[in-house]
N, C-alpha and C positions, 0 to 999 in steps of 0.2 A: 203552825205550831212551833212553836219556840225552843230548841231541846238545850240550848246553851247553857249554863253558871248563870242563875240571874244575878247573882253579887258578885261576879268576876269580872275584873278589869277587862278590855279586849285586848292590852298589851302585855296580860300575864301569861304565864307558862304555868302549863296544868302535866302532871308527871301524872298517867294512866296506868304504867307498868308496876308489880310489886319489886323487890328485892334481885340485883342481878346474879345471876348462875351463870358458870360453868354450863359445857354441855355432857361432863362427865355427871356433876352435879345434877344436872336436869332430869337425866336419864333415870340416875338414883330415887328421887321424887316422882317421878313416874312409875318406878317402880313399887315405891311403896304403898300408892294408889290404888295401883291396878291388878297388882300383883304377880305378874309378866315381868321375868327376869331383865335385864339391861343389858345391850349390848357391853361387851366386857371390852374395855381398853384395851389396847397392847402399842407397844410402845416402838417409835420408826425406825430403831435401831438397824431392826434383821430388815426392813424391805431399803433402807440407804445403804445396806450392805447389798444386797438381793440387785440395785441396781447398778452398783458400780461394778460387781460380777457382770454383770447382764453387757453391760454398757463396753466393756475389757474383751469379752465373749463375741461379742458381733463385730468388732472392729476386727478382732481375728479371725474370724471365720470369713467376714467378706475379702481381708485379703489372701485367704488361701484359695477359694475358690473365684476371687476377682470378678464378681454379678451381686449386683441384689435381688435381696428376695423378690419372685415375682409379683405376689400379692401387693408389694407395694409400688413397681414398675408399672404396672396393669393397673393400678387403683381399686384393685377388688381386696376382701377382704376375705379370709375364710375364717369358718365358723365350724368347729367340731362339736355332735354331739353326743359324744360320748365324753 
């Protein structure tokens, strides 16, 4: 069975997708669908703040205490559940 464009060229281009979004946008549409709120934005500010602290932080601490962390010597990792 044949499921091709019977009047389509075999060197045409055939666009199957509708209109392109955003994934902020996408989520919006899905929301108004389903009606299951969107994951809400927020914006990289605080976590490229979050890691140049992070990153300032750990260069100072491994030189005061002169080791790395074990978890990463060892190659285990640990996992808190609480």
């Amino acid at each position: 069975m044949d499921l091709h464009r019977p009047t389509g060229d075999p060197v045409e281009e055939y666009i199957v997708a509708g209109e392109p979004y955003t994934l902020v946008e996408a989520f919006d549409l899905a929301e108004s669908i389903t009606g299951i709120d969107a994951p809400r934005a927020v914006p990289a500010w605080p976590f490229r703040g979050m890691a140049a602290v992070s990153g300032v932080l750990d260069r100072f601490l491994t030189a005061v205490t002169a080791r790395k962390p074990t978890a990463l010597s060892r190659g285990r990792k640990r996992v808190s559940l609480m």
